[in-house]
C-alpha positions as CSV (number, residue, x, y, z in Angstrom):
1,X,39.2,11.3,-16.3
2,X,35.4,10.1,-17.2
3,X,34.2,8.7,-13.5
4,X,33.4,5.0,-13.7
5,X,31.0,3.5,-12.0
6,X,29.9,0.4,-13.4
7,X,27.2,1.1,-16.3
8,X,25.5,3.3,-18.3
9,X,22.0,1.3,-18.0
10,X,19.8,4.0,-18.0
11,X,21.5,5.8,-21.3
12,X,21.3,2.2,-22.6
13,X,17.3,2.3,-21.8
14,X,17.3,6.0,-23.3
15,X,18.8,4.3,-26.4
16,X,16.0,1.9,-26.4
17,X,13.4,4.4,-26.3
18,X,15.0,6.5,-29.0
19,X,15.9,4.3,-31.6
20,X,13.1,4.7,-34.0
21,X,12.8,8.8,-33.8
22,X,14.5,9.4,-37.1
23,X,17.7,8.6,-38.9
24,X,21.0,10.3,-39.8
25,X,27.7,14.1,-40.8
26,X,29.6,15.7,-38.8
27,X,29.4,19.1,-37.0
28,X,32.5,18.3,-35.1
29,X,35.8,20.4,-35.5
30,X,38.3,18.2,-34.5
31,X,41.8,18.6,-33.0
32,X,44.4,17.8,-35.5
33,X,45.6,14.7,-33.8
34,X,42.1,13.3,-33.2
35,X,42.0,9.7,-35.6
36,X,39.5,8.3,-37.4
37,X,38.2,4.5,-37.5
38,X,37.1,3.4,-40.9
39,X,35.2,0.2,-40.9
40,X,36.0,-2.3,-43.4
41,X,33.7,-4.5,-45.9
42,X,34.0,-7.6,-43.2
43,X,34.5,-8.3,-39.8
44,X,34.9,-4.9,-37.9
45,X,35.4,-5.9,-33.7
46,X,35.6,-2.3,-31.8
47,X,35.8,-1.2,-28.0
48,X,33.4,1.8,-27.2
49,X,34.5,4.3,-24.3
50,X,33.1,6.8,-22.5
51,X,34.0,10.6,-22.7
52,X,32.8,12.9,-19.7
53,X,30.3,15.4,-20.7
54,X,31.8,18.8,-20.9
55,X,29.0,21.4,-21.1
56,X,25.6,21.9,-22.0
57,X,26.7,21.8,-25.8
58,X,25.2,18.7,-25.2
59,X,22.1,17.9,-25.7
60,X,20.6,15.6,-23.2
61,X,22.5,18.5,-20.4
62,X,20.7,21.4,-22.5
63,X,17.3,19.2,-21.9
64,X,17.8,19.0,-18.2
65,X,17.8,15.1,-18.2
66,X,22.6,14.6,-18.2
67,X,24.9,16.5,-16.0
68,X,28.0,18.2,-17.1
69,X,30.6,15.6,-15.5
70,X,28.8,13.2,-16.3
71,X,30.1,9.6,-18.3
72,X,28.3,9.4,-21.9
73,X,29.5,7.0,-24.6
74,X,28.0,8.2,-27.8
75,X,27.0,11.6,-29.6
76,X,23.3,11.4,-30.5
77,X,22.7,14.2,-32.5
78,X,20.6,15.8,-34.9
79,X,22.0,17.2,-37.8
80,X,20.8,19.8,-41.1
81,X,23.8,18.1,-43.8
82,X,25.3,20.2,-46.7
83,X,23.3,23.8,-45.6
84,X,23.2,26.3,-48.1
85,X,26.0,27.7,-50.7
86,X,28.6,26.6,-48.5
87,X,27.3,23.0,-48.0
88,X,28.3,22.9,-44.4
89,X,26.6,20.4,-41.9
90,X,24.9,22.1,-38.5
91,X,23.4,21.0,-35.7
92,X,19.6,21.3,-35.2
93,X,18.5,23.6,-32.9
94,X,15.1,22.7,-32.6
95,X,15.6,18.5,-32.5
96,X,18.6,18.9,-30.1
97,X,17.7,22.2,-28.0
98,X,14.1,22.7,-28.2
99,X,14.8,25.8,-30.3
100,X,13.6,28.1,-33.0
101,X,15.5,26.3,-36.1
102,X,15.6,27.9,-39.3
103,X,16.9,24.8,-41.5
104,X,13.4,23.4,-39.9
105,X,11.4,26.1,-41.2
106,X,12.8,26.5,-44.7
107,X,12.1,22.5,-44.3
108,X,8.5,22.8,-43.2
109,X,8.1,25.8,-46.0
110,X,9.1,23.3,-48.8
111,X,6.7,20.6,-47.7
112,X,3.8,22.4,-47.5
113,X,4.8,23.8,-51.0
114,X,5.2,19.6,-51.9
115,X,8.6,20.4,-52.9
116,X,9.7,16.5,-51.5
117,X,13.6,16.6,-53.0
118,X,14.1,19.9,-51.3
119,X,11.8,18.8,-48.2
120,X,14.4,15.7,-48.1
121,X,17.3,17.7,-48.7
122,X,16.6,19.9,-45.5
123,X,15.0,18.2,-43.0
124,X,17.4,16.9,-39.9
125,X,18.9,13.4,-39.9
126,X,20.5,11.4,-37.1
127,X,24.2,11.4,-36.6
128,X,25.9,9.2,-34.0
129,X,29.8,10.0,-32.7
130,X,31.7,7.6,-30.6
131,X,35.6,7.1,-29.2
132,X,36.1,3.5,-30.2
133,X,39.7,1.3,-29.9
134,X,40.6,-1.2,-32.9
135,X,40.1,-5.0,-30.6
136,X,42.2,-6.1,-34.1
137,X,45.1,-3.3,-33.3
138,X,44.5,-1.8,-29.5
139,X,48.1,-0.1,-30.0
140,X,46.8,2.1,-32.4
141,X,44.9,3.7,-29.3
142,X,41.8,5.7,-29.6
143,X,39.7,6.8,-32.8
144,X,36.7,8.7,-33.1
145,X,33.9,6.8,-35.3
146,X,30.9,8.9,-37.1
147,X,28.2,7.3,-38.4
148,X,24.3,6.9,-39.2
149,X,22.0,6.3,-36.4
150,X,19.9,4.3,-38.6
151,X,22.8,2.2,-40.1
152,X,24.6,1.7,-37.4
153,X,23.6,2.2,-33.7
154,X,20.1,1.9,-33.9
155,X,21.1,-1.8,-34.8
156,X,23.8,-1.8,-32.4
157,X,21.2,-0.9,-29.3
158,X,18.7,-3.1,-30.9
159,X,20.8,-6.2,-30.2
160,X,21.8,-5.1,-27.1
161,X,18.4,-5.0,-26.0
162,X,17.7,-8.4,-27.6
163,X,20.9,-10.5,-26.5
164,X,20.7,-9.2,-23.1
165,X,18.5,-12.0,-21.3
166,X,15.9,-9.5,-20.6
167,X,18.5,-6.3,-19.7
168,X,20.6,-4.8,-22.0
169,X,23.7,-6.1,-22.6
170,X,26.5,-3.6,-20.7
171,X,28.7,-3.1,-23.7
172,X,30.9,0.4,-22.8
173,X,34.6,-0.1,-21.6
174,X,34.2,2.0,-18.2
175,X,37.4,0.3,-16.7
176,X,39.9,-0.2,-19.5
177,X,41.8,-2.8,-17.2
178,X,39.3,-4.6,-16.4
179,X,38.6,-7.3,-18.7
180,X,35.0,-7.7,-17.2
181,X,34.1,-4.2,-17.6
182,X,32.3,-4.0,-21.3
183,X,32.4,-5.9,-24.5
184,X,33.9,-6.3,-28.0
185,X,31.4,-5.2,-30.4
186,X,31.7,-7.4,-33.6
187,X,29.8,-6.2,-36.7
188,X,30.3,-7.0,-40.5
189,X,30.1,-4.0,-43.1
190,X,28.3,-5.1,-46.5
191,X,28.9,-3.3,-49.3
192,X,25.8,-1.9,-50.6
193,X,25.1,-0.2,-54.0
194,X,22.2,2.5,-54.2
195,X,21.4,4.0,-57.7
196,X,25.3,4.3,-58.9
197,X,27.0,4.7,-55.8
198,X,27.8,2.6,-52.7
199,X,28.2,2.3,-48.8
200,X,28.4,0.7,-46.3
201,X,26.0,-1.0,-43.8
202,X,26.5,-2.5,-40.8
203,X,25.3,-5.9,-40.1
204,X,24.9,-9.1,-37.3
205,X,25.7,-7.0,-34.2
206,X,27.2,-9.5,-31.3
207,X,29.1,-9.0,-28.1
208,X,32.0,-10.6,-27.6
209,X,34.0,-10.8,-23.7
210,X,37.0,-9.1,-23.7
211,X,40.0,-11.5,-22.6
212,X,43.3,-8.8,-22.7
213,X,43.3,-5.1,-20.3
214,X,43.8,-2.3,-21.8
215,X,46.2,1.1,-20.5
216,X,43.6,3.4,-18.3
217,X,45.0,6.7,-19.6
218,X,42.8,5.7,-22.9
219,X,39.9,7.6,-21.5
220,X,41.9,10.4,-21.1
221,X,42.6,10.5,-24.7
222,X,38.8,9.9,-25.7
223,X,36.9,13.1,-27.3
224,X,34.4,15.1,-25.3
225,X,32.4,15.7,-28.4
226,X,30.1,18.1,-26.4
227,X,33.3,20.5,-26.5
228,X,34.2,20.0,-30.5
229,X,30.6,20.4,-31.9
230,X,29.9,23.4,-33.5
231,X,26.8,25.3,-32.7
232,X,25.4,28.0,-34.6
233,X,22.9,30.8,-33.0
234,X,19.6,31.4,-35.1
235,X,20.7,34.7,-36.9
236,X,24.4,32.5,-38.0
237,X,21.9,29.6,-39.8
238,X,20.3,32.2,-41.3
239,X,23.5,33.6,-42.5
240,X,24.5,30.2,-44.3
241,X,21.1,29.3,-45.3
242,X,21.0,32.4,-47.5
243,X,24.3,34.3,-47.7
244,X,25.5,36.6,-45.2
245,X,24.0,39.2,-46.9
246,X,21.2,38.2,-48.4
247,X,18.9,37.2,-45.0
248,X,15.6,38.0,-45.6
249,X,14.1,41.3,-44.4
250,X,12.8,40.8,-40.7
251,X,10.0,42.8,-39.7
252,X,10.6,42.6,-35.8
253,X,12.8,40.4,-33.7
254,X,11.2,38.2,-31.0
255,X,13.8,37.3,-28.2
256,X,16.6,35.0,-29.8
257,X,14.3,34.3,-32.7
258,X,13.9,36.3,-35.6
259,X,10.5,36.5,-38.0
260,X,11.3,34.8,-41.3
261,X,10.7,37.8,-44.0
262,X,8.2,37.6,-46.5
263,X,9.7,38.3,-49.5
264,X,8.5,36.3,-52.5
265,X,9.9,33.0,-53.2
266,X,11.4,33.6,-56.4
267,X,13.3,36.7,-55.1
268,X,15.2,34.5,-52.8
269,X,18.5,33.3,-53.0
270,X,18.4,29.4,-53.2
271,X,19.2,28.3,-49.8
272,X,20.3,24.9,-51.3
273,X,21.3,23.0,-54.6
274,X,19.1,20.5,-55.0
275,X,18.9,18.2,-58.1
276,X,16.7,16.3,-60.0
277,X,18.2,12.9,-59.3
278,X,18.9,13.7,-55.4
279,X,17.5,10.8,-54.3
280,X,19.1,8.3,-56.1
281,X,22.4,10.0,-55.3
282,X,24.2,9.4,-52.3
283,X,26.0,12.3,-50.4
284,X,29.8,12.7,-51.2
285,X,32.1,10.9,-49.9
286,X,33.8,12.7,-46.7
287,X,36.0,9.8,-45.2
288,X,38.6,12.5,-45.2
289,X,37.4,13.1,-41.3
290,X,36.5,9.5,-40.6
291,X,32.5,9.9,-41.4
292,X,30.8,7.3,-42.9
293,X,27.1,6.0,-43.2
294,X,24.1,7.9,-44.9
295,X,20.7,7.7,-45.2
296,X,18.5,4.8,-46.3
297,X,14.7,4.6,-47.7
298,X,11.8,3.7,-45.6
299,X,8.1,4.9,-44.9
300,X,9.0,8.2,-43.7
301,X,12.7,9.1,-43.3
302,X,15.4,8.2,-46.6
303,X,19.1,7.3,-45.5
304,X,21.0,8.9,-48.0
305,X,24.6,7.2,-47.4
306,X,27.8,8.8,-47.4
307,X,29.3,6.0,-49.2
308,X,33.3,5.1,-49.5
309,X,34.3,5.5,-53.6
310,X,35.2,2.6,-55.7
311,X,38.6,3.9,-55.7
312,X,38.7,3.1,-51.8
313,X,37.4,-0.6,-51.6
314,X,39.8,-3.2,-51.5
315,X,41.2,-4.3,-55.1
316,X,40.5,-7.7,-56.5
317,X,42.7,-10.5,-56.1
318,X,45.6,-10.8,-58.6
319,X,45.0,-13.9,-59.4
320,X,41.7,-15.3,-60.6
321,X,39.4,-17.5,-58.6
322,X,36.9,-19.5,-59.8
323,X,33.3,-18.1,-58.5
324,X,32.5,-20.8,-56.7
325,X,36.3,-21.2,-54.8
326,X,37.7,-19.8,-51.9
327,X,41.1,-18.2,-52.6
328,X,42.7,-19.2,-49.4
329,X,41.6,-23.3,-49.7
330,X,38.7,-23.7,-47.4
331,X,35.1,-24.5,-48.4
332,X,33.6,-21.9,-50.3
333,X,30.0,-21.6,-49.0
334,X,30.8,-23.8,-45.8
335,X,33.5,-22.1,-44.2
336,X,32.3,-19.0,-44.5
337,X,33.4,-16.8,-41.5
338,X,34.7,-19.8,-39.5
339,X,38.6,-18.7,-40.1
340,X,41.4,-15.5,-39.7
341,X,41.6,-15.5,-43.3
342,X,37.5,-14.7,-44.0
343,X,38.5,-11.4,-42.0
344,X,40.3,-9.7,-45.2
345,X,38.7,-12.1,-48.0
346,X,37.9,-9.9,-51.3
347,X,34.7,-12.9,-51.6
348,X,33.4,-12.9,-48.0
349,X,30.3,-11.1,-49.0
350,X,30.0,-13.3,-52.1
351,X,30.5,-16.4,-50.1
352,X,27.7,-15.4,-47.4
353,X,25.4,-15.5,-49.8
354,X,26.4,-18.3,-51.0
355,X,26.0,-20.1,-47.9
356,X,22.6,-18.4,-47.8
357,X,21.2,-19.8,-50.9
358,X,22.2,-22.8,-50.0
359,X,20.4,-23.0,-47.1
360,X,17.5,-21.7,-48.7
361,X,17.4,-24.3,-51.6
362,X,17.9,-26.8,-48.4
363,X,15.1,-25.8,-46.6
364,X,13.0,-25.5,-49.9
365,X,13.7,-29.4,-50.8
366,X,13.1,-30.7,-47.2
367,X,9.9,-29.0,-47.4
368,X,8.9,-30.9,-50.8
């Protein structure tokens, strides 16, 4: 059982500092009876709790700064998505270990070349794991939740930080039965659309007190993700960077970190399929193992999301509602959010805006 003893303030404060250094898929082999939480386009309300640290799989132990034994709430990690032929996702050895990486040096290799799609395509994003209960359905007991950093706890910690009244606001559920220990996390997913695809991103972050206990033996069901990460030596990246045969030719080995060889360029196997429209394209979908979130445009780092597919969005409403009328009988545009049924409306997001422009066009009259 994780130890409890009150809060996690200074991984909160490590959050803090942290939040900018990059953005973010899964290296996680999970037990068959692990479940996954899949946010919804609307109101999500979760519980985050704790896992105890396991071994020094995990980075912040590998770095000297956590103890194995020790209470963590979320997987912060660094992660090389969709390596080589067989597209699988690794951890970074030299973001998360201080390592010799050598997905970070076929990355460095394509950007001085000015290769920026491939560049893109194999530098490390930032991945973020947590055990999280349902507030909407606490009997379905706990699920593991993957997601961006960027999309989703960078604004998590960033409102914790600003709602706190100068601390941050102690959100993790150390004591399941007490109902002072932690918060509800409330969020809203938005459906956003990026070239032809879509995803999800997370939106107005608030903390809510919880008012019902839940059953203790929760943590014990909560994933040390430490233990079910994956972690591939130098020589095994190699291996799926290029083909287990087809590494290139080392001249010497220095301790755990072999030279890179020297062939030419063009006699090298393709370490990874990259296309000319990469990066308009989101990553496939994987919500087959719970993941979700991507990567997103800015000055240095590009989220490209790992989207849900049309197919798995809610469906319209049968009937057909006027665009400017809500389909359960309140005020569309005034209402909005104020009642149960906005929680699975097919027009929430339609009806926020809404509300929006109106206050806009308000705001813009007053002023005239």
């Amino acid at each position: 059982m994780v130890k409890t003893h009150g809060s996690l303030k200074n991984r909160y404060a490590e959050d803090v500092r942290t939040k900018d250094a990059g953005a973010g898929g899964g290296p996680f082999v999970f037990p068959a009876e692990v479940k996954f939480y899949k946010p919804k386009e609307a109101r999500n309300r979760i519980i985050i709790l704790p896992f105890e640290i396991k071994s020094k799989n995990h980075p912040l132990v590998a770095q000297g700064r956590w103890k194995v034994g020790e209470p963590d709430y979320v997987m912060d990690v660094w992660v090389h998505q969709r390596v080589g032929p067989g597209e699988i996702d690794m951890v970074c050895l030299k973001k998360n270990y201080h390592r010799a990486c050598p997905a970070c040096e076929l990355a460095e290799e394509y950007r001085e070349k000015g290769k920026d799609q491939e560049y893109k395509a194999m530098k490390p994003s930032r991945r973020v794991a947590y055990n999280v209960v349902n507030a909407r359905n606490p009997e379905g007991g706990v699920q593991v939740f993957t997601a961006s950093h960027y999309l989703f706890h960078k604004e998590l910690i960033e409102e914790a930080a600003a709602d706190g009244g100068g601390e941050i606001v102690d959100f993790v559920v150390m004591a399941p039965s007490d109902i002072h220990s932690g918060k509800i996390i409330s969020f809203r997913g938005s459906m956003t659309t990026m070239g032809k695809n879509e995803y999800l991103e997370f939106k107005s972050f608030s903390f809510e007190d919880r008012e019902d206990k839940l059953d203790v033996d929760l943590l014990n069901d909560c994933v040390a993700f430490d233990e079910v990460m994956k972690v591939f030596t130098y020589e095994e990246m190699q291996n799926a960077l290029y083909g287990q045969d087809e590494v290139p030719e080392e001249e010497e080995e220095h301790e755990d970190r072999p030279r890179k060889g020297h062939e030419r360029e063009d006699d090298r196997p393709a370490a990874r399929k990259v296309h000319d429209d990469e990066d308009e394209r989101p990553h496939r979908s994987r919500d087959e193992d719970g993941r979700d979130g991507g990567r997103k445009e800015r000055e240095e780092e590009r989220e490209e999301p790992r989207g849900r597919s049309r197919e798995e969005r809610h469906e319209p409403d049968k009937e057909k509602v006027a665009e400017d009328e809500c389909p359960h009988g309140h005020r569309f545009a005034v209402d909005w959010d104020k009642t149960k049924d906005c929680e699975k409306c097919k027009i929430w997001d339609k009806c926020g805006d809404a509300l929006e422009a109106r206050k806009k066009a308000a705001a813009a009259g007053a002023k005239d």
